[in-house]
ChimeraX commands (.cxc) that place a marker at each C-alpha (Angstrom):
marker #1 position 0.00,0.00,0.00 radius 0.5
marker #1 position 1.68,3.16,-1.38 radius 0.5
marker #1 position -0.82,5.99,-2.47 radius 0.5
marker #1 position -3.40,4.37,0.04 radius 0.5
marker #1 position -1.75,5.93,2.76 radius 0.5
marker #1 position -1.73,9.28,1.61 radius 0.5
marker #1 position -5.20,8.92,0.29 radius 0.5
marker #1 position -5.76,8.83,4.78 radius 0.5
marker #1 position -3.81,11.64,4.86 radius 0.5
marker #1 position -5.23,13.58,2.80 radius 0.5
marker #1 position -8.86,12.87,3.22 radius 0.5
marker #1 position -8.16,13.70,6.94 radius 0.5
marker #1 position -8.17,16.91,6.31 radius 0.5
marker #1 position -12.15,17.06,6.47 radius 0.5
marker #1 position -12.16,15.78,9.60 radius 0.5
marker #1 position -9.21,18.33,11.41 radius 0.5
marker #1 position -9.29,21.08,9.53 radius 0.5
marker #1 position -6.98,23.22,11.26 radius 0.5
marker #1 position -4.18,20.52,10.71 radius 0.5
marker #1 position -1.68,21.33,8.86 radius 0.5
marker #1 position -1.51,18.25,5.77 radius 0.5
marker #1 position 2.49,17.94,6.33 radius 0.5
marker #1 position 1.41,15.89,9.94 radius 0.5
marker #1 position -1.97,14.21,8.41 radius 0.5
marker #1 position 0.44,12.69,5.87 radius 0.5
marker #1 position 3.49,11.86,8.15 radius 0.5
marker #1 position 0.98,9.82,10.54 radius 0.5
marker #1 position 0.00,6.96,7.62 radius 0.5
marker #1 position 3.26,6.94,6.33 radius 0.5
marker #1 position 4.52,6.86,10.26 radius 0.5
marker #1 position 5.61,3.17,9.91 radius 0.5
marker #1 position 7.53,3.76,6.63 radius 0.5
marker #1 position 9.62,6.25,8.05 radius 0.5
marker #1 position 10.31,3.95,10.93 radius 0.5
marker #1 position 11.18,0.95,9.09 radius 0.5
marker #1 position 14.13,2.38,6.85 radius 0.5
marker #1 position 15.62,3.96,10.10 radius 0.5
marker #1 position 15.22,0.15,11.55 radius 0.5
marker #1 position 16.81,-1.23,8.98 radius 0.5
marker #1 position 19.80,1.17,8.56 radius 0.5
marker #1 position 20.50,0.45,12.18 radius 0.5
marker #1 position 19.84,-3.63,11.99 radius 0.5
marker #1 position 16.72,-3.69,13.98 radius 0.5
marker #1 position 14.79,-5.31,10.82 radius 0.5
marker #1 position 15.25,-7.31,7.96 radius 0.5
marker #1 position 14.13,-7.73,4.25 radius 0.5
marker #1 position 15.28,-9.64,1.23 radius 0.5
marker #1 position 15.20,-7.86,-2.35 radius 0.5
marker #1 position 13.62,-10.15,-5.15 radius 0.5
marker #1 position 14.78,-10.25,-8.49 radius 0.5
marker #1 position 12.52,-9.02,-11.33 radius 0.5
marker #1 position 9.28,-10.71,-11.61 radius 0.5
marker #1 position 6.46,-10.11,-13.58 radius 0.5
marker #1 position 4.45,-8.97,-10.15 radius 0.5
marker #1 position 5.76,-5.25,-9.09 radius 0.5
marker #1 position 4.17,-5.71,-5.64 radius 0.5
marker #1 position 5.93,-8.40,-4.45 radius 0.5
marker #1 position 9.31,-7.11,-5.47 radius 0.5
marker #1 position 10.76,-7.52,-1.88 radius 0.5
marker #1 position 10.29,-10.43,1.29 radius 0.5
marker #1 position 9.51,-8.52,4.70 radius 0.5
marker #1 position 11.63,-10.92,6.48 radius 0.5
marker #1 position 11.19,-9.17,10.16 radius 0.5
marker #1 position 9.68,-6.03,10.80 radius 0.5
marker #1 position 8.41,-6.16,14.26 radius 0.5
marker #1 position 9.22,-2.91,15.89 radius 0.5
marker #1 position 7.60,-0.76,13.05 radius 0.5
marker #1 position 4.92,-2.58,11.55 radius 0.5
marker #1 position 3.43,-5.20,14.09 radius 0.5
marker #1 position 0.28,-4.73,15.14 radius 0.5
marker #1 position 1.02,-3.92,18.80 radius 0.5
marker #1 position 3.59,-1.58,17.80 radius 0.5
marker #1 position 1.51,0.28,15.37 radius 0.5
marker #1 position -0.40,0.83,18.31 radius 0.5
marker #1 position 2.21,2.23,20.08 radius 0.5
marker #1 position 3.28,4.64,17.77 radius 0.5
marker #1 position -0.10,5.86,16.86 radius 0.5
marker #1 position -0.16,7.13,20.84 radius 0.5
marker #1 position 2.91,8.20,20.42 radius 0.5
marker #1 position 2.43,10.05,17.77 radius 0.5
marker #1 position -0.94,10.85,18.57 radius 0.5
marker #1 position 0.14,12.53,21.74 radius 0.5
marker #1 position 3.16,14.31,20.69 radius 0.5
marker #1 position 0.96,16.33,18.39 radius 0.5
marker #1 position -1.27,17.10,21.04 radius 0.5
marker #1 position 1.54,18.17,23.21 radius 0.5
marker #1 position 2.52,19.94,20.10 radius 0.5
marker #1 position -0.46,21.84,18.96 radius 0.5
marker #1 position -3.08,20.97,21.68 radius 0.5
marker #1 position -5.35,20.42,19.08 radius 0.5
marker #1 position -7.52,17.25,20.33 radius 0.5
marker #1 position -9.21,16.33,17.14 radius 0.5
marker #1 position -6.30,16.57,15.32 radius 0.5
marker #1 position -4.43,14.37,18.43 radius 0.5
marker #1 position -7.34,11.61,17.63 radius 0.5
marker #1 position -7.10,11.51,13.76 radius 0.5
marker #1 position -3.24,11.13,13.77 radius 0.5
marker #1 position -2.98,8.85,16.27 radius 0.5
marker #1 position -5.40,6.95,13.98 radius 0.5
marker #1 position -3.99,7.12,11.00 radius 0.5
marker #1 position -0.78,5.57,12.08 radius 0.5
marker #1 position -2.84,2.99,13.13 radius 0.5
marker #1 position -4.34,2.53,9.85 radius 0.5
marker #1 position -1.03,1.78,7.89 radius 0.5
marker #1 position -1.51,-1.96,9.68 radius 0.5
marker #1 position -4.72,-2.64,8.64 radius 0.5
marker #1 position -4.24,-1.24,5.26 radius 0.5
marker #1 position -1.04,-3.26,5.13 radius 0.5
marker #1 position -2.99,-6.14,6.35 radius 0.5
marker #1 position -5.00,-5.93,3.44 radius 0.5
marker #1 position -2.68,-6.13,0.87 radius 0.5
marker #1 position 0.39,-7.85,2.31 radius 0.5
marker #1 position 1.10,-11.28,1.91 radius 0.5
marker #1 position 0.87,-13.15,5.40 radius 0.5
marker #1 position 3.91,-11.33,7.09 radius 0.5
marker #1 position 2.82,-8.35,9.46 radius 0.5
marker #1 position 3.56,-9.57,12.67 radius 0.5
marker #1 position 0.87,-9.25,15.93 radius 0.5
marker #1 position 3.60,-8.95,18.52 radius 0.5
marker #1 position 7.23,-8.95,18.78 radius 0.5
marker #1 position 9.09,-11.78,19.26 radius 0.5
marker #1 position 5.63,-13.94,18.66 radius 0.5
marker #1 position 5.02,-16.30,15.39 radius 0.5
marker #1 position 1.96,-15.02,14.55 radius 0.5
marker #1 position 1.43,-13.13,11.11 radius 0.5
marker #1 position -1.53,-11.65,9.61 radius 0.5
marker #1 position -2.05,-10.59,5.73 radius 0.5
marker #1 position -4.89,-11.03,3.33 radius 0.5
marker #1 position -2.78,-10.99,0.36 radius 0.5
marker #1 position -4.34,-8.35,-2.19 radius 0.5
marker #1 position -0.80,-8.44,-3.87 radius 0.5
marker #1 position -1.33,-11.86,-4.99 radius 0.5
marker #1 position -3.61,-9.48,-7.48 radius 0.5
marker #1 position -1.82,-6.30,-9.20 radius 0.5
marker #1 position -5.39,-5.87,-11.06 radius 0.5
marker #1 position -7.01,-5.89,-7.77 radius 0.5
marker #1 position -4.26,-3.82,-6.73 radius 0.5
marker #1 position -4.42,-1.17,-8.77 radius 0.5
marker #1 position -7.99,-0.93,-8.43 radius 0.5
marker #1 position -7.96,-0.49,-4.76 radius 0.5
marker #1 position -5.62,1.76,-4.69 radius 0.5
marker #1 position -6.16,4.04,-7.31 radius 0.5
marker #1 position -9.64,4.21,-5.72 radius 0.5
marker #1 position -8.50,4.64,-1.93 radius 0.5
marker #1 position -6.36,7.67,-3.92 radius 0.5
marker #1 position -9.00,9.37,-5.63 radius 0.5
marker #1 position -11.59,9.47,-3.29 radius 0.5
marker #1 position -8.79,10.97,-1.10 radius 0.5
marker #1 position -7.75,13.85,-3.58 radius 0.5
marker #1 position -11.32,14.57,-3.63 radius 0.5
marker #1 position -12.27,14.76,-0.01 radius 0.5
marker #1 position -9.24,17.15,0.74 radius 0.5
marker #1 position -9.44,19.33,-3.08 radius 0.5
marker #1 position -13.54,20.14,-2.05 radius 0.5
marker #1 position -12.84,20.38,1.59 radius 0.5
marker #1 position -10.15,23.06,0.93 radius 0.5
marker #1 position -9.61,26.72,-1.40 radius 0.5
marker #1 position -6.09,27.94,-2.60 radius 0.5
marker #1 position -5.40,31.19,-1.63 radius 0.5
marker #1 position -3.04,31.76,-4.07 radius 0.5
marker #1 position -1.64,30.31,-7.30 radius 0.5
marker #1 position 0.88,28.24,-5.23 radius 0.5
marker #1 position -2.17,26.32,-3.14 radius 0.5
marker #1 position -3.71,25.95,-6.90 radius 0.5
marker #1 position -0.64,24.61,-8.74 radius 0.5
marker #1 position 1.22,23.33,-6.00 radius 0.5
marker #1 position -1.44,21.08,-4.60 radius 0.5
marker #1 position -2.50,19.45,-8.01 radius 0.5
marker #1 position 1.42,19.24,-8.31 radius 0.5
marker #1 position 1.80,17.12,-5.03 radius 0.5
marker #1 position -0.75,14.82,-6.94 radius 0.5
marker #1 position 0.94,14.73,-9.77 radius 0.5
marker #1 position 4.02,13.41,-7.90 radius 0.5
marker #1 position 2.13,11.07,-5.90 radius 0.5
marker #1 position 0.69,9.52,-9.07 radius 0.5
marker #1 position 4.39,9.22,-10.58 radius 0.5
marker #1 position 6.09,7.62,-7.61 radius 0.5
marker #1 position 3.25,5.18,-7.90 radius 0.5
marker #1 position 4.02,4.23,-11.34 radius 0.5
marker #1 position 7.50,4.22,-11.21 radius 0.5
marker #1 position 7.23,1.73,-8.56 radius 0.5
marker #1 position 5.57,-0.25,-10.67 radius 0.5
marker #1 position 8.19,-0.68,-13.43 radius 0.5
marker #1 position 9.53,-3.60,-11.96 radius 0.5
marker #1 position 12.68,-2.04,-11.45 radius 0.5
marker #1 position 14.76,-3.37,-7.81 radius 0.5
marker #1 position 17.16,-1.21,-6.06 radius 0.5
marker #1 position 20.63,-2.43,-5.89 radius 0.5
marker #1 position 20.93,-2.58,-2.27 radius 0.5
marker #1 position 18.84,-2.86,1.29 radius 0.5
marker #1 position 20.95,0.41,2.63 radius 0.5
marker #1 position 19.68,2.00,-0.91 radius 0.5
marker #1 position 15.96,1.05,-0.62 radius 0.5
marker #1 position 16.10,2.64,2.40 radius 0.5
marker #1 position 17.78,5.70,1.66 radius 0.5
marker #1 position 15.20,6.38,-0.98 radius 0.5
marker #1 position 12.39,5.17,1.41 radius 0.5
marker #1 position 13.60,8.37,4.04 radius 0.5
marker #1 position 14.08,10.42,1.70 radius 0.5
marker #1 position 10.76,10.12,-0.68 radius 0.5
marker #1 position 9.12,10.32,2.87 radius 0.5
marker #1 position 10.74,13.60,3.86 radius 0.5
marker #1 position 9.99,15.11,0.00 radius 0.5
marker #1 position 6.21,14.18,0.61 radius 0.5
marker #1 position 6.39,16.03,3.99 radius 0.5
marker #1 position 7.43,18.81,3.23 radius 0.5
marker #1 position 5.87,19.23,-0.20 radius 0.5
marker #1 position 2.76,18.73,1.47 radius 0.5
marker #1 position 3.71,21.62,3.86 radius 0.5
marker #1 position 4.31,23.98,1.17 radius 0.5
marker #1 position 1.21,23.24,-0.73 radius 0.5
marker #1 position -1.22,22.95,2.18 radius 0.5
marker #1 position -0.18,26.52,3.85 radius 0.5
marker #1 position -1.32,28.14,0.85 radius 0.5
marker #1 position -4.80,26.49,0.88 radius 0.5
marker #1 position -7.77,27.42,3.72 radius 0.5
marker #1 position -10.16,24.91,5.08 radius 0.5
marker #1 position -13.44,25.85,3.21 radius 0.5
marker #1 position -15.02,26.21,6.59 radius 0.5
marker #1 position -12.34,28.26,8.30 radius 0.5
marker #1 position -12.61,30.48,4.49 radius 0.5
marker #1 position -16.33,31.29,5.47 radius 0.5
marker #1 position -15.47,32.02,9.00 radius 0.5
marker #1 position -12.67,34.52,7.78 radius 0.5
marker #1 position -15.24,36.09,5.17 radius 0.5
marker #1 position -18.06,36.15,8.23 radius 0.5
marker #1 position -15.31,38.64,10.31 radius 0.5
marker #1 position -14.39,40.67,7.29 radius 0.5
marker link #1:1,2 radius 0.2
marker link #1:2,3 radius 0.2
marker link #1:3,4 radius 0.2
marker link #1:4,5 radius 0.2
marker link #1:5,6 radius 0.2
marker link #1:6,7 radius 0.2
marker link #1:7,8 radius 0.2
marker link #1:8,9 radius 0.2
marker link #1:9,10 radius 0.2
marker link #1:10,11 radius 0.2
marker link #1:11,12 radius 0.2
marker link #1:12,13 radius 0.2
marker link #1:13,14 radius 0.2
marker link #1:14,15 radius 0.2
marker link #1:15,16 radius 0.2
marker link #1:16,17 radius 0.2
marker link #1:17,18 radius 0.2
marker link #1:18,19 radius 0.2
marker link #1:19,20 radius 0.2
marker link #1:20,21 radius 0.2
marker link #1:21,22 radius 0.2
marker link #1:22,23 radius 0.2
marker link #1:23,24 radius 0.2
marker link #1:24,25 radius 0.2
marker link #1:25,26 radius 0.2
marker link #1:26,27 radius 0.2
marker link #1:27,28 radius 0.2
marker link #1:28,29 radius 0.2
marker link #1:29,30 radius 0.2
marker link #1:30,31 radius 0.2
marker link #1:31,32 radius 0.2
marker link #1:32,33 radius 0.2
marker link #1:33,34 radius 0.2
marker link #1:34,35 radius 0.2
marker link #1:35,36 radius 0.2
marker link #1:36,37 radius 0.2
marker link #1:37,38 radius 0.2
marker link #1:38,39 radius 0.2
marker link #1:39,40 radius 0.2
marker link #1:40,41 radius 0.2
marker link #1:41,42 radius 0.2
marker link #1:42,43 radius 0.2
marker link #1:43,44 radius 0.2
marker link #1:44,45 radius 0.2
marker link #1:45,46 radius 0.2
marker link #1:46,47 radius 0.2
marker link #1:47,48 radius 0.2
marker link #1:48,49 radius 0.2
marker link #1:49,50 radius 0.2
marker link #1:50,51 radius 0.2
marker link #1:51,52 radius 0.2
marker link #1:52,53 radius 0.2
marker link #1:53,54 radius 0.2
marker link #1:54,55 radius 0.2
marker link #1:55,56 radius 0.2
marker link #1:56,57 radius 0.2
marker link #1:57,58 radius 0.2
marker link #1:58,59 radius 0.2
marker link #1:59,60 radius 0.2
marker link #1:60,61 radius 0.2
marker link #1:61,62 radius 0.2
marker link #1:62,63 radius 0.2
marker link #1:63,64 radius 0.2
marker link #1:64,65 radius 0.2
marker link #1:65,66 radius 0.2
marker link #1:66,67 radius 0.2
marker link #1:67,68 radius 0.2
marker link #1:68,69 radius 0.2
marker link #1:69,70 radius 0.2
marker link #1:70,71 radius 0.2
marker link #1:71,72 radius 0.2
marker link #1:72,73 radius 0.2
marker link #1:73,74 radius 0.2
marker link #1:74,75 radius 0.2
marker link #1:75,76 radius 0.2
marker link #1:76,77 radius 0.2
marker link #1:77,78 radius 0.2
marker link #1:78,79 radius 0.2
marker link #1:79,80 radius 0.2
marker link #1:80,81 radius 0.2
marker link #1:81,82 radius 0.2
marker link #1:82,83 radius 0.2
marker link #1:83,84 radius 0.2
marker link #1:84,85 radius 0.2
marker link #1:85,86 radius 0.2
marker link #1:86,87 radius 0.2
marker link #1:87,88 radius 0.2
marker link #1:88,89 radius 0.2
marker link #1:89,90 radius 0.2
marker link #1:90,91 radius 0.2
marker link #1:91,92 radius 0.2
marker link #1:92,93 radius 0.2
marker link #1:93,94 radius 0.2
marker link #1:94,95 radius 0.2
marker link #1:95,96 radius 0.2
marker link #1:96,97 radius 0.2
marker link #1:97,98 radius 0.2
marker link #1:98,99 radius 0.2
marker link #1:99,100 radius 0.2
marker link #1:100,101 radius 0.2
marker link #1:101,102 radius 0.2
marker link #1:102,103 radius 0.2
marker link #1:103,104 radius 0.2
marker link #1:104,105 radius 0.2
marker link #1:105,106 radius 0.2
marker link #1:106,107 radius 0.2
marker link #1:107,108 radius 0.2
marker link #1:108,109 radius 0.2
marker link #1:109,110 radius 0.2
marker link #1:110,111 radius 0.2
marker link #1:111,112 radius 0.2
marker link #1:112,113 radius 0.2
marker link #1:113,114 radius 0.2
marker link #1:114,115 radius 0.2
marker link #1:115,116 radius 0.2
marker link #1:116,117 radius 0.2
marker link #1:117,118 radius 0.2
marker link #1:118,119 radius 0.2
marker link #1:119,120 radius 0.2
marker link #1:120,121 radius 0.2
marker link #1:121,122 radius 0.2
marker link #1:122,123 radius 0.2
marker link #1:123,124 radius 0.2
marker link #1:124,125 radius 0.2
marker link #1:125,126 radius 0.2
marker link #1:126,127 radius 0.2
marker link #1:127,128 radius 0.2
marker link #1:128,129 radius 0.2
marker link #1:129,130 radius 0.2
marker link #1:130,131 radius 0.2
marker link #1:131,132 radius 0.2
marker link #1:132,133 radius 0.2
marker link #1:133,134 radius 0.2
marker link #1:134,135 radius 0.2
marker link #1:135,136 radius 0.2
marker link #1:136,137 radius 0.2
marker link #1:137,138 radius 0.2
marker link #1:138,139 radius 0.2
marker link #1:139,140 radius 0.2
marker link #1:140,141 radius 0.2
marker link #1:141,142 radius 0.2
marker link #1:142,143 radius 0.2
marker link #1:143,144 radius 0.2
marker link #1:144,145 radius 0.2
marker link #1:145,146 radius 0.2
marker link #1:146,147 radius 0.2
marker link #1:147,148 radius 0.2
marker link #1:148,149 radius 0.2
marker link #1:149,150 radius 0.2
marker link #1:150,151 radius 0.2
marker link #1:151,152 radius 0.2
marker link #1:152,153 radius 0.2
marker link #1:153,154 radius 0.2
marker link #1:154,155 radius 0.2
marker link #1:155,156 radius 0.2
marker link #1:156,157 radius 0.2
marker link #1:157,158 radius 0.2
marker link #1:158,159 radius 0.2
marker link #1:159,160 radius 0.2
marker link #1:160,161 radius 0.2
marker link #1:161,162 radius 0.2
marker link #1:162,163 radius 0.2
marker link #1:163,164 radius 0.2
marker link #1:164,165 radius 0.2
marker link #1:165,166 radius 0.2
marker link #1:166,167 radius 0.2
marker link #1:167,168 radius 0.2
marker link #1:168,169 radius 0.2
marker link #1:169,170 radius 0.2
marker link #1:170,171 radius 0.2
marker link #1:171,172 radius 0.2
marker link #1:172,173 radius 0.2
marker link #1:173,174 radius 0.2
marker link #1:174,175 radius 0.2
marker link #1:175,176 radius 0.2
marker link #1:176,177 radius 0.2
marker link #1:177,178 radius 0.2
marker link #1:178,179 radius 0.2
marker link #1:179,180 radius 0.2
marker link #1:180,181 radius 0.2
marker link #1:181,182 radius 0.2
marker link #1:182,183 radius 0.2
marker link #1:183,184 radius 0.2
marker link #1:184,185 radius 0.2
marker link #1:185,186 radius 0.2
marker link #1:186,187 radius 0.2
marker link #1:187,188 radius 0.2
marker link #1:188,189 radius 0.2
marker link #1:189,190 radius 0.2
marker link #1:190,191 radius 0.2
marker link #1:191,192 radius 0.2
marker link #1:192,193 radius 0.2
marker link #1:193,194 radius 0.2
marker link #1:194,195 radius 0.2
marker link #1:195,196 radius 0.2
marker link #1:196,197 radius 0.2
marker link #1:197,198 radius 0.2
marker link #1:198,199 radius 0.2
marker link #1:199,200 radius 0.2
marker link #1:200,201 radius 0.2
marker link #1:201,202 radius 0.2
marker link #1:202,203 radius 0.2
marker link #1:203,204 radius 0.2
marker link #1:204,205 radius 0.2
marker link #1:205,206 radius 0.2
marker link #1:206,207 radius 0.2
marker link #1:207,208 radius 0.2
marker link #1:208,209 radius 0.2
marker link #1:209,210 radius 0.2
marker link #1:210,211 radius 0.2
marker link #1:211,212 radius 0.2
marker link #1:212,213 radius 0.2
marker link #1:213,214 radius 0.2
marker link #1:214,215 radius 0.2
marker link #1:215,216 radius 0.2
marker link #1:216,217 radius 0.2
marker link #1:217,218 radius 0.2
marker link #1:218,219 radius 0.2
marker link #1:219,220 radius 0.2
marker link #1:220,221 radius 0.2
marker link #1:221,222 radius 0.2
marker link #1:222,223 radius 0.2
marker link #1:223,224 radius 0.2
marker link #1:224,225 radius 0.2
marker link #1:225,226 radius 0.2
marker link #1:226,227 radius 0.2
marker link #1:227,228 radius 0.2
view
C-alpha cells in the first residue's frame, strides 16, 4: 500500500481542519519512516527479489516487528498521537493522527502477503494478500487515492496560485512515484531502498507543507469572510 496511505492523509483533512496536511500525511506513512531507520540500524530485515512479472511483491519482509506489528503500530499511533497534542493541543487533530498511524496496519494487512507480525518476538502473522492481485491492486488503490484527492481538493480553497498549482502538483508526484514503482525495477541494495524510502518520505512532507499553507479549510474560508 503506497498511495493508500496518503489517500488517509489527505482525506483527513475534512475531519481536522486546522491541521496542517504535512502531519496528516506523516501519521499513515509513520511506519515507513520507521522501518528504513530500523533497517539502517539492523533492527529489521528484508530480502530484495529479483525481477518478476508482479511489481508488488518485489521484496520479502523478512522481520519487521518494531515498526509494523500490530502492537507496535499501536504504540506509535499514541505516540504520535500525543506528541501532536503536546505539540499543537489540538484534540481532534491528536485523535485523527494517532489513527492514522494505526491505519497503515490494517491497510497493510490488506494487501500484504501473510507477514505483518501481531507482537514482537511472537510467530503469529496476519495478511490477506491483495498483492497476490496487481489488477485488484491497482484498483484499490487508485480508488482509496481518488476518493482521497477529492475529499481534501472540495474540503479546501487555494489562496493563491501556489495552493492551486502546488497542490494538483503534489498529486501529480504522488501519481508518478506510484508508477515508477511499478516498473519492476529493484534497487541495488537494502541500505539503498532505504535511503530512498527516508528520503521520498521527507519530500512528501514537506511538499505537502508547502502546498497545504497556501490552501484554507473551506469552513475556516467562510469564517474569515463572516469577520471581514
Amino acid at each position: 500500500m503506497f498511495i493508500g496511505h496518503f489517500a488517509v492523509g489527505f482525506a483527513s483533512k475534512r475531519i481536522a481542519p486546522r491541521a496542517s496536511l504535512a502531519p496528516l500525511i506523516a501519521a499513515p506513512l509513520f511506519l515507513d519512516l520507521l522501518w528504513p531507520v530500523f533497517l539502517l540500524l539492523g533492527i529489521e530485515q528484508v530480502r530484495i527479489n529479483p525481477p518478476g512479472s508482479n511489481p508488488f511483491l518485489s521484496a520479502t519482509f523478512t522481520s519487521y516487528p518494531w515498526s509494523h506489528s500490530l502492537v507496535m503500530s499501536l504504540v506509535w499511533a499514541a505516540l504520535f498521537g500525543g506528541t501532536y497534542y503536546g505539540l499543537t493541543r489540538y484534540t481532534r487533530g491528536a485523535w485523527v493522527t494517532g489513527l492514522a498511524v494505526a491505519s497503515h496496519w490494517v491497510l497493510d494487512w490488506i494487501t500484504h502477503l501473510p507477514d505483518l507480525p501481531l507482537v514482537p518476538g511472537a510467530a503469529a502473522v496476519a495478511g490477506l494478500g491483495l498483492w497476490r492481485s496487481p489488477t485488484a491492486t491497482l484498483v484499490v488503490e487508485v480508488a482509496l487515492f481518488l476518493g482521497g484527492v477529492w475529499l481534501y481538493s472540495s474540503g479546501t480553497a487555494a489562496r493563491d496560485g501556489i495552493g492551486r498549482f502546488g497542490w494538483w502538483a503534489l498529486v501529480a508526484l504522488c501519481a508518478a512515484a506510484y508508477a515508477g514503482s511499478l516498473s519492476g525495477a529493484t534497487p541495488p541494495s537494502v541500505s539503498a531502498l532505504a535511503w530512498t524510502a527516508i528520503a521520498g518520505s521527507v519530500v512528501f512532507i514537506c511538499f505537502s507543507w508547502w502546498a497545504d499553507r497556501h490552501r484554507t479549510a473551506k469552513g475556516q474560508a467562510a469564517q474569515s469572510r463572516g469577520l471581514a
